[in-house]
Backbone as a printed PyTorch tensor [residue, N CA C, xyz], in Angstrom:
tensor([[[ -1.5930,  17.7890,   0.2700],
         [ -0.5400,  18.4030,   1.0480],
         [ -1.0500,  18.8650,   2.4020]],

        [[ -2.4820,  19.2650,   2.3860],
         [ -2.8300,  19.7020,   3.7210],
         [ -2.9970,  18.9560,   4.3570]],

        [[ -3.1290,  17.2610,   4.5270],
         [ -3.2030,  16.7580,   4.9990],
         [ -2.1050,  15.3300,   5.6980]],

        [[ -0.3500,  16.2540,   5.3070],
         [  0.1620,  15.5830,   5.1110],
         [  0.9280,  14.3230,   4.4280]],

        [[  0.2710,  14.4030,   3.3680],
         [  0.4030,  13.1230,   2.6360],
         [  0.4920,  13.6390,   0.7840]],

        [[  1.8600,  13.2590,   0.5900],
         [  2.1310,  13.5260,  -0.9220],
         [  1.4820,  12.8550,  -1.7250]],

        [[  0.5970,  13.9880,  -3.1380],
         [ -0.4440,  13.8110,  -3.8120],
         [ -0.0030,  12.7550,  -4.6980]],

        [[  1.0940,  12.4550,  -5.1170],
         [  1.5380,  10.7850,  -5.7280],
         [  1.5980,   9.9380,  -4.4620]],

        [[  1.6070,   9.9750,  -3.4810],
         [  1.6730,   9.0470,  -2.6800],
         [  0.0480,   8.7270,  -2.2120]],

        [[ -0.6940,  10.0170,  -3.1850],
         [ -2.2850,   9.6600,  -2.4330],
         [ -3.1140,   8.8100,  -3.4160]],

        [[ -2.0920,   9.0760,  -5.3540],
         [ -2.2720,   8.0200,  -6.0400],
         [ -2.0980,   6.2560,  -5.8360]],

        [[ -1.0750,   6.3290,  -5.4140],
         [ -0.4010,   5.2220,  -5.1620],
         [ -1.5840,   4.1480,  -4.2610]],

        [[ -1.9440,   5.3480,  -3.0980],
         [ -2.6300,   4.5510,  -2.4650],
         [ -3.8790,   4.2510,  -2.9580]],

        [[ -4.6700,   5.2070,  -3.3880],
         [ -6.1470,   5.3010,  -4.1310],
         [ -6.4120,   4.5360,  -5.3900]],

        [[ -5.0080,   4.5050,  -5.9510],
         [ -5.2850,   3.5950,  -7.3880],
         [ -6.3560,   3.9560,  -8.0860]],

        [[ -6.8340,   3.0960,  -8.7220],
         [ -8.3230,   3.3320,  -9.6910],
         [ -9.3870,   3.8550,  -9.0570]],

        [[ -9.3450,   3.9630,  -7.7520],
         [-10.4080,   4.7460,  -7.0880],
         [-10.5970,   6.4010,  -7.3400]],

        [[ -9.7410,   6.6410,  -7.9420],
         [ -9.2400,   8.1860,  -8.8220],
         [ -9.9820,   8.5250,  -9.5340]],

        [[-10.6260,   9.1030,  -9.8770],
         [-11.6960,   9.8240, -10.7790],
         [-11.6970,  11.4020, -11.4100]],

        [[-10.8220,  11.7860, -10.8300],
         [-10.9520,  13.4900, -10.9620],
         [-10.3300,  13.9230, -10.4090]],

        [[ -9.0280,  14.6630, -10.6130],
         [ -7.9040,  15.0730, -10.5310],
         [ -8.2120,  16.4570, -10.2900]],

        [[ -7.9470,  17.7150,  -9.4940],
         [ -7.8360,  19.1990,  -9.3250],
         [ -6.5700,  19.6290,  -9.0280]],

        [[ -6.1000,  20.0130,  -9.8430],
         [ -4.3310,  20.6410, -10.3860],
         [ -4.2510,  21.8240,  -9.5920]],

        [[ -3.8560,  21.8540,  -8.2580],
         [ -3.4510,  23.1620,  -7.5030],
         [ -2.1510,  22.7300,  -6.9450]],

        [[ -1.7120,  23.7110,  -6.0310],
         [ -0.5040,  23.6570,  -5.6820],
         [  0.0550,  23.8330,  -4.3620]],

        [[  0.6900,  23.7010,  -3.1530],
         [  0.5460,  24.5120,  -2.0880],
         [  2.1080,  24.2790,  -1.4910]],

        [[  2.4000,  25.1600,  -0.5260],
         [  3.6450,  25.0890,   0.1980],
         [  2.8880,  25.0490,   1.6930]],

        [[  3.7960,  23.9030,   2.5420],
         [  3.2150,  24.0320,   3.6610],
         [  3.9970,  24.9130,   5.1480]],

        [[  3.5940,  25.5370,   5.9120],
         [  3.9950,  26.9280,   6.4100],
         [  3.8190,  26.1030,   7.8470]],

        [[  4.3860,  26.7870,   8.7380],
         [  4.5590,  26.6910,  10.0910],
         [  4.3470,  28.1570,  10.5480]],

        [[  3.3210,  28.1210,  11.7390],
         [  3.1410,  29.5790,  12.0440],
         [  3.0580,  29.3760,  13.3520]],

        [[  3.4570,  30.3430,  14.8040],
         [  3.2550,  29.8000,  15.8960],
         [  2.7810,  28.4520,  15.9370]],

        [[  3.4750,  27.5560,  15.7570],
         [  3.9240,  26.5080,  16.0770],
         [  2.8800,  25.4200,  15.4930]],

        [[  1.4980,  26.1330,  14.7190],
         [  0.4810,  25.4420,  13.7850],
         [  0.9510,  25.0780,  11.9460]],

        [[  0.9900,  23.9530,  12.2010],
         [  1.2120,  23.7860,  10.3520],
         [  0.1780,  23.9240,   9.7410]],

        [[  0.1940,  24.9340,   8.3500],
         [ -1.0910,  25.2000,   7.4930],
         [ -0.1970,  25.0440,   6.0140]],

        [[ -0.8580,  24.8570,   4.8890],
         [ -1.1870,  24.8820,   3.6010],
         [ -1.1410,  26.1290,   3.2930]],

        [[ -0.2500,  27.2540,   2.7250],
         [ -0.9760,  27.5070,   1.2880],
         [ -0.9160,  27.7710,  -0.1560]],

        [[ -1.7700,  28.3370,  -0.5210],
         [ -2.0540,  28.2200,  -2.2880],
         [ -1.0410,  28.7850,  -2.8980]],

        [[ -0.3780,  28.0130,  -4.1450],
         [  1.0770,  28.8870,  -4.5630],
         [  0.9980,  28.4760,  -5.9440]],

        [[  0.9690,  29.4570,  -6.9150],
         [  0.9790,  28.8870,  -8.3220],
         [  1.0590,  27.4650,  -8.5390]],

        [[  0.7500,  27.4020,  -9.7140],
         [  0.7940,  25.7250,  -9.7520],
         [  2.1550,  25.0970, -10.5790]],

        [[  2.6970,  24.0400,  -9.8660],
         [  4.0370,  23.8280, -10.5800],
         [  5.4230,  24.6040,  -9.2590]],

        [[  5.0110,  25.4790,  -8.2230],
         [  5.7750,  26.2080,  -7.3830],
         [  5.6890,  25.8900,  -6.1730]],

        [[  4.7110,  24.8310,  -5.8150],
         [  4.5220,  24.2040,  -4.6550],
         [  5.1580,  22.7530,  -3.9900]],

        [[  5.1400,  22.3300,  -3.3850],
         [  5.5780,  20.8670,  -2.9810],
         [  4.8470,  19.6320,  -3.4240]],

        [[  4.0520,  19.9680,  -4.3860],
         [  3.6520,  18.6200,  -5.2810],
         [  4.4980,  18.4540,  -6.4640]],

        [[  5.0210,  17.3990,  -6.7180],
         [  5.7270,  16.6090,  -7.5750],
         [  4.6820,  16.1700,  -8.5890]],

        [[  4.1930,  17.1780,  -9.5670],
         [  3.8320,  17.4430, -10.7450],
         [  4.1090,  16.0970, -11.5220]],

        [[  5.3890,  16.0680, -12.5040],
         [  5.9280,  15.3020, -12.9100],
         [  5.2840,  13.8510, -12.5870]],

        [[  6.0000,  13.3900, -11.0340],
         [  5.4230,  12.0810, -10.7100],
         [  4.3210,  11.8560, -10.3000]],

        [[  3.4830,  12.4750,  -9.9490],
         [  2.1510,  12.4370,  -9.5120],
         [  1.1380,  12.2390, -11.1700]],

        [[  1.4820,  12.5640, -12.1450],
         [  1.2250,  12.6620, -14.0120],
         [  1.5900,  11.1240, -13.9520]],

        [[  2.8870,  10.7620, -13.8610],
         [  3.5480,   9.8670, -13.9010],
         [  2.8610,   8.2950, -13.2700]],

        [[  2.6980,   9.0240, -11.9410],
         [  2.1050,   7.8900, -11.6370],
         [  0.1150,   7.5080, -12.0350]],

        [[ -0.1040,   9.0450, -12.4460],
         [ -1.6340,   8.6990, -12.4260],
         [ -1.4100,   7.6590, -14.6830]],

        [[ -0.3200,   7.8870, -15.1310],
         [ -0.5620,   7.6860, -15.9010],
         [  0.2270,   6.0220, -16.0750]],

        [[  0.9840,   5.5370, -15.3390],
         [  0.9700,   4.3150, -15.1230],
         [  0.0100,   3.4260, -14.3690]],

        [[ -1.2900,   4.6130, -14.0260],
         [ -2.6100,   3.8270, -13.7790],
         [ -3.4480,   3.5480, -14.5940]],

        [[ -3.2820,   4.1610, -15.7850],
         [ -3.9880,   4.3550, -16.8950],
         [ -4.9670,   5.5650, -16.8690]],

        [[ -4.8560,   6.5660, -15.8370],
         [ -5.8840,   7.6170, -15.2180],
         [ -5.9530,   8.0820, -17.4080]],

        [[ -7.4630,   8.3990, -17.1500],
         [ -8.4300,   8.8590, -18.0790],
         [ -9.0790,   9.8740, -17.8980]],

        [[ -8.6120,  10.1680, -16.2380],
         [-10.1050,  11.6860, -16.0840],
         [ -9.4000,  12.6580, -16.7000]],

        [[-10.2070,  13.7220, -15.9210],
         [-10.0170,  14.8850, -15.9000],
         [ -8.8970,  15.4370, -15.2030]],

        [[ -8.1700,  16.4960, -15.3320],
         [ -7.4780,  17.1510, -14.5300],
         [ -8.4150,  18.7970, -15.0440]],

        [[ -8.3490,  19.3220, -13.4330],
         [ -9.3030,  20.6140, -13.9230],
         [ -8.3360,  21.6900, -12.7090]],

        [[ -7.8090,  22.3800, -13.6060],
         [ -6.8350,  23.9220, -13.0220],
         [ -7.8750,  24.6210, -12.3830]],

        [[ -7.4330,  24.2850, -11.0690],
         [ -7.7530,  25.1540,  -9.9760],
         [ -7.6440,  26.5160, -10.1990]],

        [[ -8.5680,  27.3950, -10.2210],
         [ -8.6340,  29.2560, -10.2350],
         [ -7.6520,  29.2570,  -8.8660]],

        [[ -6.6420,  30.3630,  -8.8360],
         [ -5.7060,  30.8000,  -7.7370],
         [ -6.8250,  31.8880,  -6.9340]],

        [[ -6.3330,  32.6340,  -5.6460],
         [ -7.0380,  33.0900,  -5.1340],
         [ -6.2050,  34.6880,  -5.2490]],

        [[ -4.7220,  34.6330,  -6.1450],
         [ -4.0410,  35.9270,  -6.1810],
         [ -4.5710,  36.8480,  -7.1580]],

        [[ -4.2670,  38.0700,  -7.5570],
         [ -4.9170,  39.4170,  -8.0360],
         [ -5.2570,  39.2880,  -9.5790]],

        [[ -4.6080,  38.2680, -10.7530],
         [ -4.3740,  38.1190, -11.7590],
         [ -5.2300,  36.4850, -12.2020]],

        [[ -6.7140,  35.6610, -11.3780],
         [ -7.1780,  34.6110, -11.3630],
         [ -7.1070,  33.9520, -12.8920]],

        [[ -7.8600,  34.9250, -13.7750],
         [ -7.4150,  34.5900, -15.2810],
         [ -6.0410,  33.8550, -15.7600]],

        [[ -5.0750,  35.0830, -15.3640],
         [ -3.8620,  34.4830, -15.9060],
         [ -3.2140,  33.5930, -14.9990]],

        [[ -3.8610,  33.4530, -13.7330],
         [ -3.4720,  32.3180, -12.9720],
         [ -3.6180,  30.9070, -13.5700]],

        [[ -4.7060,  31.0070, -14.5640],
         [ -5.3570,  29.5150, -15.1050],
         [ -4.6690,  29.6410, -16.4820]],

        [[ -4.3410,  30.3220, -17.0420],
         [ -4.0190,  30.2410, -18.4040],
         [ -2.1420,  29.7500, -18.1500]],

        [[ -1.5160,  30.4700, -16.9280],
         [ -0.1270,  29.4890, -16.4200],
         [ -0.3770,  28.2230, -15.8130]],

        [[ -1.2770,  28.1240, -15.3550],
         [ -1.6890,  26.4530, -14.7840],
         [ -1.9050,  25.6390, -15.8710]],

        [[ -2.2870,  25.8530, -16.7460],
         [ -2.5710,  25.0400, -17.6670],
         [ -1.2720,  24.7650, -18.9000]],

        [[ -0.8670,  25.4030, -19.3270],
         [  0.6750,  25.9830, -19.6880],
         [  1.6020,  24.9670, -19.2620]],

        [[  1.4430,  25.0480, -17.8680],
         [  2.3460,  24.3820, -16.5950],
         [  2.5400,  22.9650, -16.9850]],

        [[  1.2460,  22.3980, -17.1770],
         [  0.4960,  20.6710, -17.0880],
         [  0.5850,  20.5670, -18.4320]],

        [[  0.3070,  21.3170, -19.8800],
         [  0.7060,  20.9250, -20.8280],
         [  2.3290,  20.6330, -21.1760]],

        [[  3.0790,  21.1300, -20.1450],
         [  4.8120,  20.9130, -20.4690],
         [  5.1250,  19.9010, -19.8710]],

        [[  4.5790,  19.6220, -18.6420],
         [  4.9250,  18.0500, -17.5930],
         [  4.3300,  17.3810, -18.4430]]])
């Protein structure tokens, strides 16, 4: 997302070159007139969860997916809803 480019659309392009998946989340912000990223629970952001699963799994993806620690006051239970999150998609 920070780089513009939707994380199923970064499957799509990368294909089997995929190896290791990191499950975070982000909304992207406009601030004086600079676009930035940031970190927003996971599942609450502008990644398409669902199809991005979807598509890593019509690749046959085998890795890992590994829940990103949040950077908000509660990091623990940040990972124990991230994970929660990805077991329901």
């Amino acid at each position: 997302l920070g780089g513009g480019l939707a994380p199923a659309d970064a499957v799509a392009e990368l294909g089997a070159d995929v190896l290791h998946v990191y499950a975070a989340d982000a909304v992207r912000e406009v601030a004086g007139g600079l676009a930035k990223t940031a970190e927003v629970e996971l599942g609450r952001g502008e990644a398409d969860w669902p199809e991005l699963l979807g598509r890593l799994t019509a690749r046959d993806y085998t890795g890992w997916l590994t829940a990103v620690r949040g950077e908000g006051p509660e990091p623990a239970s940040d990972l124990q809803n991230a994970v929660a999150y990805l077991r329901t998609v």
